[in-house]
Structure formats: C-alpha cells, structure tokens
BAVEX-753249 format. One record per residue (C-alpha): residue number from 1; y, x, z negated. Coordinates in Angstrom, 1 decimal, decimal comma. Example, Ala and Ser with C-alpha at 12.3 -4.5 7.8 and 13.67 -1.06 7.14 Angstrom:
BEGIN
NUSE  dodo      py      px      pz
NUSE     1    -4,5    12,3    -7,8
NUSE     2    -1,1    13,7    -7,1
This chain:
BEGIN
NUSE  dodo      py      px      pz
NUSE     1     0,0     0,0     0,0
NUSE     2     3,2     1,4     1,0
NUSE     3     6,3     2,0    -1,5
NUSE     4     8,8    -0,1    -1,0
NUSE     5    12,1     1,3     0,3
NUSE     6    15,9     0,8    -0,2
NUSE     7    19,3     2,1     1,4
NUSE     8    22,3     3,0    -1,4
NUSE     9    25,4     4,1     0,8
NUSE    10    27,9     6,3    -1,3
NUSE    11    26,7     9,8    -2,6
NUSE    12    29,2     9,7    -5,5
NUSE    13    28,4     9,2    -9,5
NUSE    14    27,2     6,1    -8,7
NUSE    15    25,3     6,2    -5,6
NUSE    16    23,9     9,3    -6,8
NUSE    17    22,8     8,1   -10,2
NUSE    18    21,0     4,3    -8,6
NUSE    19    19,1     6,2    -5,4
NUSE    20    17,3     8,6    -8,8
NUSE    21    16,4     6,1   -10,9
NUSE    22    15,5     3,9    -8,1
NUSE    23    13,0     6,9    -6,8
NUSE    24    12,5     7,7   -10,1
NUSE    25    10,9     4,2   -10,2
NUSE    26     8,3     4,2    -7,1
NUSE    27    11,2     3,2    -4,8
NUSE    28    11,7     5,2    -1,0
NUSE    29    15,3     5,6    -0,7
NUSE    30    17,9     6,7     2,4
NUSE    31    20,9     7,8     0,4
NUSE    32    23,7     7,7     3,2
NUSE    33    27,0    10,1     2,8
NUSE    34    29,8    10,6     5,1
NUSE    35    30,9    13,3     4,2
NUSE    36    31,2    16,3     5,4
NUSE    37    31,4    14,5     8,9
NUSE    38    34,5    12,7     7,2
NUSE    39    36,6    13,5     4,2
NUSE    40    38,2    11,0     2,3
NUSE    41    42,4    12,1     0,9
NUSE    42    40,8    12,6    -2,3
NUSE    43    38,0    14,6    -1,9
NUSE    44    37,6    18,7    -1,3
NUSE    45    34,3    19,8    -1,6
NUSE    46    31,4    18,8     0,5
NUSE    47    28,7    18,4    -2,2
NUSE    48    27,9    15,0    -3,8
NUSE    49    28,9    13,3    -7,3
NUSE    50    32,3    15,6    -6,3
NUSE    51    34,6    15,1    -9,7
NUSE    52    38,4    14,4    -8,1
NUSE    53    39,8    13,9   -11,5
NUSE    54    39,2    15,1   -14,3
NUSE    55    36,4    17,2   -15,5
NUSE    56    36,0    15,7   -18,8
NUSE    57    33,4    12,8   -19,5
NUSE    58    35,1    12,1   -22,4
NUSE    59    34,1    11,8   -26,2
NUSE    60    30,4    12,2   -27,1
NUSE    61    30,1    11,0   -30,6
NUSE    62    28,8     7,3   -31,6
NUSE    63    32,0     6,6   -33,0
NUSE    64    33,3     6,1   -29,4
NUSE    65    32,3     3,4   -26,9
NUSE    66    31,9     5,9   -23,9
NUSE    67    29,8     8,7   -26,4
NUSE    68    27,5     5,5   -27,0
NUSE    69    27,5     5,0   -23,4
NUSE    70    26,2     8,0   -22,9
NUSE    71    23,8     8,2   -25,3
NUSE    72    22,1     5,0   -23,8
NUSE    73    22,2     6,3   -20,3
NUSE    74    20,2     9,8   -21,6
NUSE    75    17,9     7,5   -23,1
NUSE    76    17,2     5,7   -19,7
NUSE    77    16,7     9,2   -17,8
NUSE    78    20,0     9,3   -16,3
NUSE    79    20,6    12,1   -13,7
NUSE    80    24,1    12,1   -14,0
NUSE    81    24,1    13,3   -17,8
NUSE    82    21,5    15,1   -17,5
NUSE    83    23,1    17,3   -15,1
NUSE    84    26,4    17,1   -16,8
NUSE    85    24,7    18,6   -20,4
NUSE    86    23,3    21,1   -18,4
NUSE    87    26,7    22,3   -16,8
NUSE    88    28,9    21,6   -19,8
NUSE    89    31,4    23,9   -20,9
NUSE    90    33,4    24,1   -24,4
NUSE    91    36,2    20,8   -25,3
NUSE    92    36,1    20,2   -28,6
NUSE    93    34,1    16,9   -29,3
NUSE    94    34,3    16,3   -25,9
NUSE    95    31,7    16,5   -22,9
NUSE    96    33,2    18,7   -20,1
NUSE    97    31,7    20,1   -17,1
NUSE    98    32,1    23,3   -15,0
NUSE    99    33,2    21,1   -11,9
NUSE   100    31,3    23,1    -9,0
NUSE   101    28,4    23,4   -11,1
NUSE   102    28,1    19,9   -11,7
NUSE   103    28,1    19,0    -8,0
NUSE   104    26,0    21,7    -6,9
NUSE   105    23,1    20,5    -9,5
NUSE   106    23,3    16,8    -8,9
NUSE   107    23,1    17,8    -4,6
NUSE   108    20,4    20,0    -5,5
NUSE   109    18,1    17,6    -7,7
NUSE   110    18,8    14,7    -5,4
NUSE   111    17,8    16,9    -1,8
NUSE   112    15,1    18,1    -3,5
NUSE   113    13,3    14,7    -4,5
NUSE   114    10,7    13,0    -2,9
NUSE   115    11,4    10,1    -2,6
NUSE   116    15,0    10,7    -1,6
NUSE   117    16,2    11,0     2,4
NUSE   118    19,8    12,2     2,7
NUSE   119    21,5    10,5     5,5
NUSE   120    24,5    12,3     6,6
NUSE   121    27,1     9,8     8,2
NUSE   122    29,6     7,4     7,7
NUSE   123    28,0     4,2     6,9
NUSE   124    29,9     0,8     9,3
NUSE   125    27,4    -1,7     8,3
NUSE   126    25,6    -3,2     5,6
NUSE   127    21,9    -3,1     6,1
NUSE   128    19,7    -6,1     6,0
NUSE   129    17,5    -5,5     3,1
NUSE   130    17,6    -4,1    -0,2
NUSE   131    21,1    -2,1    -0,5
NUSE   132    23,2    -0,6    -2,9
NUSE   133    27,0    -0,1    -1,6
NUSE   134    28,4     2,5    -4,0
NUSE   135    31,2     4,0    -1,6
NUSE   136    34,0     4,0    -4,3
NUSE   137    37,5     2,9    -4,4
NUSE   138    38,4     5,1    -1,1
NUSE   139    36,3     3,5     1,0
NUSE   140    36,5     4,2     4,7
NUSE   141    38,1     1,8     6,7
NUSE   142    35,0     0,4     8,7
NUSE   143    33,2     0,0     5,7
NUSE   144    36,0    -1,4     4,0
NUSE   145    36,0    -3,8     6,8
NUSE   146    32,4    -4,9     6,5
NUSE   147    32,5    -5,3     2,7
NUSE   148    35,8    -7,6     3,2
NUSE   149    33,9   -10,3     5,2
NUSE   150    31,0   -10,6     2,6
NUSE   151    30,8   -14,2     1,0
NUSE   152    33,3   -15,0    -2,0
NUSE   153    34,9   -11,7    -2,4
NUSE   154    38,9   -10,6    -2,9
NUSE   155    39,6    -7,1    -3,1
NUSE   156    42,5    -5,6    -5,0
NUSE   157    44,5    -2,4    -5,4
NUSE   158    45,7     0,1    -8,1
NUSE   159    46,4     3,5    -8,1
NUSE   160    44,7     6,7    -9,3
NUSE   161    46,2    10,0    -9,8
NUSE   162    44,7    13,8   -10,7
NUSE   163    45,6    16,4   -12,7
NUSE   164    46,9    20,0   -12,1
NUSE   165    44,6    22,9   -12,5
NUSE   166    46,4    26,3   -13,6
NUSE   167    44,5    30,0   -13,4
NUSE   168    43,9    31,3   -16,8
NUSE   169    44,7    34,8   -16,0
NUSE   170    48,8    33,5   -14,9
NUSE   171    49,4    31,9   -18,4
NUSE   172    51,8    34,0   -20,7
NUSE   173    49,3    34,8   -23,3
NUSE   174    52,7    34,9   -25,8
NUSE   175    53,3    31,4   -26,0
NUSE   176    49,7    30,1   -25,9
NUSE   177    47,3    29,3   -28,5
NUSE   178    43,9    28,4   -28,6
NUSE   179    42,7    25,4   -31,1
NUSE   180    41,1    21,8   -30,6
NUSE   181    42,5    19,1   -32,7
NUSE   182    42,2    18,9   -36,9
NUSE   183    40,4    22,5   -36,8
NUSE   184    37,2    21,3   -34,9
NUSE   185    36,8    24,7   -32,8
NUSE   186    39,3    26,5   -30,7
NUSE   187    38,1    25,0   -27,1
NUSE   188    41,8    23,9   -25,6
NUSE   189    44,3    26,5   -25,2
NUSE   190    47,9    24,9   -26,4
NUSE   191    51,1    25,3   -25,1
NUSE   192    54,1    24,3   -28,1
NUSE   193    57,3    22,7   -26,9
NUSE   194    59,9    22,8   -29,7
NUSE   195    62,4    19,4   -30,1
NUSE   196    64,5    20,9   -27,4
NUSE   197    62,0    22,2   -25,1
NUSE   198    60,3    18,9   -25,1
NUSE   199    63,6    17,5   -23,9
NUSE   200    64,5    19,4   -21,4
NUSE   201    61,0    19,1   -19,8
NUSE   202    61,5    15,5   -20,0
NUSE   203    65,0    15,6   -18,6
NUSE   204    63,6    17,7   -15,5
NUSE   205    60,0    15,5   -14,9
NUSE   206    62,8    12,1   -14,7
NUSE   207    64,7    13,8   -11,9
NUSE   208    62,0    15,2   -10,1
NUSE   209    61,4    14,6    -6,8
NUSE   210    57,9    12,5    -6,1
NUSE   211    55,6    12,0    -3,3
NUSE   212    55,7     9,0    -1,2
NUSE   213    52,2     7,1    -1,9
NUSE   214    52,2     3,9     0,7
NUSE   215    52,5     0,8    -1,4
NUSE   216    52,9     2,6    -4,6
NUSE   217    54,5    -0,2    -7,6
NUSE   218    54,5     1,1   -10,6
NUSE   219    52,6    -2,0   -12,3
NUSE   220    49,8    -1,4   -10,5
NUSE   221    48,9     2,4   -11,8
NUSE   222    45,8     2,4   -13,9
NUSE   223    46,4     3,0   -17,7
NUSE   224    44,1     5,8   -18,3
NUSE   225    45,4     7,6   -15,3
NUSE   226    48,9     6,9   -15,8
NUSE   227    51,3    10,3   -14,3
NUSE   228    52,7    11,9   -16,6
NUSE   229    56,5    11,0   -15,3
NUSE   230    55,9     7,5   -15,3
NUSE   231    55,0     7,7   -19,2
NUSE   232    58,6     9,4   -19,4
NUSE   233    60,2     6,9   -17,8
NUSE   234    58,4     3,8   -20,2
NUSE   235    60,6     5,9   -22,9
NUSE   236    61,4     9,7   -23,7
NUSE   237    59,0    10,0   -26,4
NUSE   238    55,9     8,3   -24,5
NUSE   239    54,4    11,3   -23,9
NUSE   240    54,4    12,9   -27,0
NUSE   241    52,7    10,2   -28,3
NUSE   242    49,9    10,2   -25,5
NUSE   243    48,5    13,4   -23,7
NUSE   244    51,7    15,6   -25,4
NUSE   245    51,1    14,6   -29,2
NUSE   246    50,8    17,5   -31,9
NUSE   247    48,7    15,6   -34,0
NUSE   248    45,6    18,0   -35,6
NUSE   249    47,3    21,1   -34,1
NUSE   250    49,0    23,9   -35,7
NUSE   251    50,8    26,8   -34,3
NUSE   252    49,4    30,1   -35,5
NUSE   253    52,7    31,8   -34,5
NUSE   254    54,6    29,9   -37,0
NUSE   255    52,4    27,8   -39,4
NUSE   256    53,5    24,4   -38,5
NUSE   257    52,6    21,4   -35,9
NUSE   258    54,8    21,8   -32,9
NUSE   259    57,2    19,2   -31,9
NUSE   260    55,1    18,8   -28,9
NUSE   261    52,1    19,9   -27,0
NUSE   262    51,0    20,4   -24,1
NUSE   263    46,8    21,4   -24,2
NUSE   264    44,7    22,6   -21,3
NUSE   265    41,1    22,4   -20,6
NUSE   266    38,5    25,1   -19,8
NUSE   267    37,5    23,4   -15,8
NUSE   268    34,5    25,8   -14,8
NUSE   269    31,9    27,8   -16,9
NUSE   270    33,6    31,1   -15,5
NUSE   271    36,2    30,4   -17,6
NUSE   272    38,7    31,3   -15,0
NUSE   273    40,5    27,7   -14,6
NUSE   274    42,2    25,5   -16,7
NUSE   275    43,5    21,7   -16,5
NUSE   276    46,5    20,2   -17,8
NUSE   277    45,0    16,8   -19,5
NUSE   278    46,6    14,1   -19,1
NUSE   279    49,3    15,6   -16,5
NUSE   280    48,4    13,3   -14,0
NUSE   281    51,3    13,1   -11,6
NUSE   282    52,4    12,4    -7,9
NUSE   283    55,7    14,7    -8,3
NUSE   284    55,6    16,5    -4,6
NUSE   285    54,0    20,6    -5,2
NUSE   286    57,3    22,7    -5,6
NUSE   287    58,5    20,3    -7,7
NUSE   288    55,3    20,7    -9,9
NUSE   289    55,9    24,0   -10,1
NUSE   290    58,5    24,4   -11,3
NUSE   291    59,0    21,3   -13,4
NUSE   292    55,9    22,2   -15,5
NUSE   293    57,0    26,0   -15,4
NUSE   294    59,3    24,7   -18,0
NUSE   295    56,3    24,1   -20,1
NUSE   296    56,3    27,1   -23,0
NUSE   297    53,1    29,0   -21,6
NUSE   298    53,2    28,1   -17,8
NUSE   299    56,7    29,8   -16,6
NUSE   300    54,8    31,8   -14,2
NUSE   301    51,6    29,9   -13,7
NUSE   302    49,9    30,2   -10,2
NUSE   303    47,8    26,5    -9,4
NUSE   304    44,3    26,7    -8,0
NUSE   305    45,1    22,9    -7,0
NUSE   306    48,0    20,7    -7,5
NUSE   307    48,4    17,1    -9,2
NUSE   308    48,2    14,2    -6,7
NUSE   309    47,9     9,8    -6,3
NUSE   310    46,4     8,1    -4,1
NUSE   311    45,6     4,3    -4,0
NUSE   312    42,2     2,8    -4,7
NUSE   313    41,0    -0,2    -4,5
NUSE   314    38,3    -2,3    -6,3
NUSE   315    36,7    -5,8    -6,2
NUSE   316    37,1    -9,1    -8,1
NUSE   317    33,9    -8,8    -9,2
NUSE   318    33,7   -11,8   -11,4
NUSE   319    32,5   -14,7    -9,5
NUSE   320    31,5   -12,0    -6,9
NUSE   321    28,8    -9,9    -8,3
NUSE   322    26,5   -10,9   -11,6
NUSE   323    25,6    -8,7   -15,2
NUSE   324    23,3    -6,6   -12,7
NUSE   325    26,2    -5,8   -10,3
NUSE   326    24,0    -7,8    -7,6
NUSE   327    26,0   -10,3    -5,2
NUSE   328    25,4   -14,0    -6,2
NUSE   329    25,4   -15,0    -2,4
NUSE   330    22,7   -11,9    -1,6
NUSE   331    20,3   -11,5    -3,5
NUSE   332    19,0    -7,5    -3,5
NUSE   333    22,4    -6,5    -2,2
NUSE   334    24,2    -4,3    -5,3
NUSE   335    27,4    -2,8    -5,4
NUSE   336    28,5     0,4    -8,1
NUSE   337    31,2     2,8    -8,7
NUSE   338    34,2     2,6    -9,5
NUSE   339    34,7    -0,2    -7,0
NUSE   340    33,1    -2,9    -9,2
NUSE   341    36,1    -2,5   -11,9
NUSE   342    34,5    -0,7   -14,3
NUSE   343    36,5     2,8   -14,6
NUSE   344    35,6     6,3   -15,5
NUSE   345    33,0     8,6   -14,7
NUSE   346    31,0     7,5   -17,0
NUSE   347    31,0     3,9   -16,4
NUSE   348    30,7     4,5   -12,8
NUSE   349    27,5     6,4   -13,0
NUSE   350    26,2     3,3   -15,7
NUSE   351    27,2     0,9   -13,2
NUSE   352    24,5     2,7   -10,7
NUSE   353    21,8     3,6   -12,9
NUSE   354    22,2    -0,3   -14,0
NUSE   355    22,0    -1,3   -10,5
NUSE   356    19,4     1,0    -9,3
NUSE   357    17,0     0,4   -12,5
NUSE   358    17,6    -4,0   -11,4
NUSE   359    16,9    -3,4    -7,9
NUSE   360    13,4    -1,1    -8,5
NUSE   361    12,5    -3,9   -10,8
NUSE   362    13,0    -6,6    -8,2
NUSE   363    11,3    -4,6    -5,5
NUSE   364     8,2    -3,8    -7,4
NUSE   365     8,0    -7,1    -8,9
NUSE   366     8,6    -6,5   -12,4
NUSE   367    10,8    -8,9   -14,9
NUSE   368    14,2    -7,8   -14,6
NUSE   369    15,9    -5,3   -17,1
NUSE   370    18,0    -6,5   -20,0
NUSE   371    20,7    -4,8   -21,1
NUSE   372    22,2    -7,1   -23,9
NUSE   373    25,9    -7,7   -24,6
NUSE   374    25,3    -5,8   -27,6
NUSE   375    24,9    -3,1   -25,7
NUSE   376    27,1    -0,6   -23,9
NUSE   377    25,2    -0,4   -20,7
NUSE   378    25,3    -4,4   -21,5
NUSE   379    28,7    -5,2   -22,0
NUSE   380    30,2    -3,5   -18,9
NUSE   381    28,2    -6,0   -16,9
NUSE   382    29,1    -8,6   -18,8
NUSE   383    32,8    -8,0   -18,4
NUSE   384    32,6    -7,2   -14,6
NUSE   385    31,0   -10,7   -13,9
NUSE   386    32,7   -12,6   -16,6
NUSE   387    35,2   -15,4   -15,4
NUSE   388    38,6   -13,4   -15,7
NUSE   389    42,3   -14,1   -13,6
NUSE   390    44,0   -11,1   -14,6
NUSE   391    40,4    -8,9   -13,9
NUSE   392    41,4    -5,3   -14,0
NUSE   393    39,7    -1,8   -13,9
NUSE   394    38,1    -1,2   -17,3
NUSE   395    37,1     1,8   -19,8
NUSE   396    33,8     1,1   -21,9
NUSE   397    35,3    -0,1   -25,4
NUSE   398    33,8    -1,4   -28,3
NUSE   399    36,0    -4,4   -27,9
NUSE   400    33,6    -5,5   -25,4
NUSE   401    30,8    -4,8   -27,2
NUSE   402    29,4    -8,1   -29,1
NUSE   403    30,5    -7,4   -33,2
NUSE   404    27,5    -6,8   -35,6
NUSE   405    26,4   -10,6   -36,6
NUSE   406    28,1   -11,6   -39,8
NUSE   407    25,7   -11,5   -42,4
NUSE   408    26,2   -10,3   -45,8
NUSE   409    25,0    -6,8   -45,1
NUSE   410    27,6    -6,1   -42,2
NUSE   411    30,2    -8,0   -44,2
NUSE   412    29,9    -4,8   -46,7
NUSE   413    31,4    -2,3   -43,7
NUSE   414    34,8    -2,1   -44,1
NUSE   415    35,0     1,4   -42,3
NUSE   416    36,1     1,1   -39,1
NUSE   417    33,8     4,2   -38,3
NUSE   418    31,3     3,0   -40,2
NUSE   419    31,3    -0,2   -38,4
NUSE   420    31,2     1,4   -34,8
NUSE   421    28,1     3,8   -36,3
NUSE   422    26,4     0,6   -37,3
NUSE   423    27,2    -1,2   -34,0
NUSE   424    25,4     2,3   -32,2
NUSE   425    22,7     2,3   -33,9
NUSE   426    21,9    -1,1   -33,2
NUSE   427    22,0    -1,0   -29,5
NUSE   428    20,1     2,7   -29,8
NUSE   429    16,9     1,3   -31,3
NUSE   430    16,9    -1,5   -28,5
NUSE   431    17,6     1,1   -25,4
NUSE   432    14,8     3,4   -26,9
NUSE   433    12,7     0,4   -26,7
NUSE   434    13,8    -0,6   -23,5
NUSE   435    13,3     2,8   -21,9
NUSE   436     9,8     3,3   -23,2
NUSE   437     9,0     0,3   -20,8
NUSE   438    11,3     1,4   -18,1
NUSE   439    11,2     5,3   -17,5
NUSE   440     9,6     6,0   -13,9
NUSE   441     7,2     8,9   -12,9
C-alpha cells in the first residue's frame, strides 16, 4: 500500500516545520520554494526557514506564553526548535540563534529526509488535493492571486520592519558594557545614553529622513515590530520605556542605571555580529548611520545590514480557516505562517507543525489531534478562527490561554508567576500525553 502524499508550498518556519512532521508521520511530501529562482524584498539568503527579522525566538521560561510554546512544540518533535537549540547562541533568558546556522541546519535536515522532495519554483496554483499554503505574508503576486479567489476569504495588510545589524569589532569598546538584565549573565553588550544624550538621539531619529514604503499608515504597523522612530513620535519617552529602558542594568563605569539604554544582541555563533533589538526602523541607510552613530558606543559603527519595512499581508482567518488552520470550504486544504494572523517565529512555525500533525492525521485516517484551549499550541488556533471584527496579527499570550478552573486549590495562587507556572504545567502533562500518541517514525 502506497504512503499517502501531500504538497506544502512555502519553505519558510512554517512550511518547513508541517512538510517534517507530516513526513515524520508516514506522509510523501513535495515541499515547493521559489526561491532562489525569485526573491521576495525581504529575503537575502537562499536557504529555507531564512530569519528576516530578528534572530531572537524570544523568552524560554514557563513563565512566558511563547517559552510554554515552545516547550510544547519540543515535546511534539518540532524541527524548527530543534534546530534552533542546536544553533543557539548566548541572550540572557532568551532563545537566540546564529542566523546562518539556523538556516543551513533546517535546509539540511529537510533535503536530507526521505520522505521530503524539494521542488524548486514559484508556486501559481493551488493543487487539488491535500495542500498546505505556508508562503508568508510576502507572498508573490500569482500566488497572492490564487489564494484571493478562494471561497469566504478577505485579506488585510500591516506592516513589518527589521532591525539593524552592527560588526562587533567597529563598536567603541569605551562606552560599551556587557550585562543582561537584573544580573542574569553578561549576554547583551549595552550602550548608556545619559538624560541629554537620550535627547538629542531623539531630537535627530524625529527629523530624520525615512524611506518611502507604498501604502505605509502609521496605524497599520504591527506592535511588536513597531520602528523605533514611530515610538518617538507616540511621545519622547516611548522608547525608554520599550526597547531603550534601563531597567535591571547598571553601568560598571559609573555604578548606577543609565538614563537610557540601548542593548545589542550577539546574531551569529562567531560572535562577530550584533543587532540592535528593538531598533526596527524604515529611516532611509545614511540617515541610519548616522542617526544611530549618536548612540554612545556606535559613533563609528560599520553595518553588515541596515534596518528596513516592508508591508505584509495576512488573512481574516476567522470565519476562513478552523482551530486546525484547515479552510472550512476545503476540506484537507491548510494554510500557516505568518499569513494566518498568528505573529512571531515561534507562532509561525506552531501554526505548521499544527497543520502538518492535522493533515497526516486525516490522510492516514486517524482521529484528529486535539490541542485544547488550555493549551498554547491550542489557544493560537482558537483565536485565529474565533469570530473577531477588529482580527489582527497576534503574539502567543497567556491571555489567550483558558485560566486555571476556579476551584479552591487555584483560588490559593495569588502570584502572578506562580499562576502562569501552574497554567504550564497543566498543558505540559497533556502535550506529553498527546505526543506519546502522536510522535511519527
């Protein structure tokens, strides 16, 4: 009897993560990337699960929505984290990668499986038959075209911006310190702004000159990617109270918390590269330059590759797609990525392994998976298909994540962290169970 097969178009997080788990699961899959025949703006490198942000996957303790997250994808044999553990470099209580070595693992493990054929062009169509569309918000236009006439779908539009990343070796090694927040290691280095440093920089980044992004409104930038000069002009002090806050830091140079500060990320394992988190901005390069040369630390800094916006765009999934991420109007037709509404690296890549674990179970004829509201993995599907107006791209929080019932037990937490532990622990002992049934050969 032969396996049966599926097509997943999108070589991304997502795509990348539902074409393992669906060969992980008995399932022949044609994994179909355009590039490097075409490039999308955003993209540089022709490898898959290719990291145009950030490199950060964010938190990784159970006190945090996304480090549950990814706790419940390792449990389920995800390829993504599995790769990004394997590649991760020092940030604090963080999970970061080294960027090219993350790509270059997950392109290596996926060519070199089975049950995995690499198609390399642009997908036009949608197949007939099982599919997985996981082409991300930068879809290509003839795809974008053939998604659009699908049954019961809108599509809307926000805006996504990277960071700059700085050489280590051109930062003046007088002005920067190394130190992660409240004393827990020394994996950021730290640039200190004093009251009227952090003013000037401010006064410079409002009269900057930006790049022209077609379309580009202001209301429509994504709050976890918001540039760095459109914090500044909600109100001076926005930024020092987001990714320029002194909080947990102290200056070795002078024994106190700076006024302000501006931290950097180790960005490969080489230790060669740096990024400035949460500098997201579409200011146009020279301006960059010399803008953030104003930053105590980076007068002279030479930039392995600048900031940058472009626009994405993402479904209205409720009414659209169901807790699986399957179309209601298709049956065995999934969608993944970024593109569904759910937003991060993280989510994108649970959104596939979601998608591809639903689809295997369906084509092999199994009951289909349950991940409960209750549950990370759970609640993101929930809120993707969940009647909602004002639907909008979405970080995994525990305010999605059904409360701990309220018995007398749970009325005893009080803790805030303690409550988040409990609410981790819960879903932990139900993914274990779940992936003892579920984990493919």
């Amino acid at each position: 009897m032969s396996e049966p097969s599926a097509t997943v178009i999108g070589a991304g997080l997502a795509g990348c993560e539902a074409a393992w788990q669906l060969a992980q699961r008995g399932v022949q899959v044609v994994l179909t990337e355009m590039k490097p025949e075409k490039m999308s703006p955003a993209h540089h490198s022709d490898k898959m699960a290719e990291l145009v942000c950030s490199n950060s996957f964010r938190g990784d303790r159970l006190t945090n929505a996304v480090g549950l997250l990814k706790a419940e994808m390792r449990e389920m044999g995800s390829l993504i984290l599995s790769c990004a553990d394997q590649t991760s470099v020092p940030a604090g209580g963080a999970l970061a990668v080294d960027r090219e070595g993350f790509s270059e693992l997950v392109t290596r493990r996926i060519r070199s499986h089975s049950r995995i054929t690499v198609a390399e062009r642009e997908a036009d169509a949608i197949p007939e038959g099982a599919v997985i569309i996981a082409t991300g918000p930068l879809t290509s236009e003839k795809m974008s075209a053939a998604i659009a006439g699908l049954p019961g779908l809108e599509t809307l539009q926000f805006y996504d911006a990277a960071a700059p990343i700085v050489y280590r070796d051109s930062l003046n090694p007088e002005r920067v310190f190394r130190s992660s927040r409240y004393e827990r290691g020394n994996d950021y280095l730290n640039c200190p702004l004093t009251e009227a440093e952090y003013n000037a920089f401010i006064n410079a980044l409002l009269e900057a000159e930006t790049a022209e992004v077609h379309g580009f409104e202001e209301k429509r930038v994504f709050e976890g990617c918001m540039p760095i000069e459109s914090m500044a002009r909600r109100g001076r002090m926005v930024p020092a109270f987001g990714p320029m806050k002194p909080v947990g830091l102290v200056d070795p140079r002078t024994g106190k918390s700076p006024f302000a500060v501006v931290q950097l990320r180790q960005d490969d394992a080489a230790d060669t590269l740096y990024n400035l988190v949460g500098f997201q901005t579409r200011l146009k390069f020279p301006e960059q330059k010399r803008v953030f040369g104003m930053i105590p630390g980076l007068e002279h800094a030479e930039y392995a590759r600048y900031g940058r916006m472009h626009r994405n765009t993402f479904l209205h999934s409720p009414g659209f797609l169901n807790e699986r991420f399957e179309m209601l109007q298709r049956p065995r037709c999934y969608f993944a990525g970024q593109m569904t509404g759910v937003e991060g690296y993280v989510e994108s890549a649970a959104s596939g392994l979601v998608a591809g674990i639903s689809l295997a179970d369906d084509l092999l004829g199994l009951d289909p998976v349950r991940f409960p509201s209750w549950t990370a993995l759970g609640a993101m599907g929930k809120y993707i298909s969940t009647p909602n107006a004002h639907f909008q791209p979405m970080n995994c929080a525990f305010g999605l994540i059904d409360p701990l019932p309220s018995g007398p037990e749970h009325r005893k937490i009080r803790n805030k962290q303690a409550r988040y532990e409990a609410i981790s622990e819960r879903s932990l002992a139900y993914i274990r169970g779940l992936s003892n049934e579920h984990q493919g050969g």
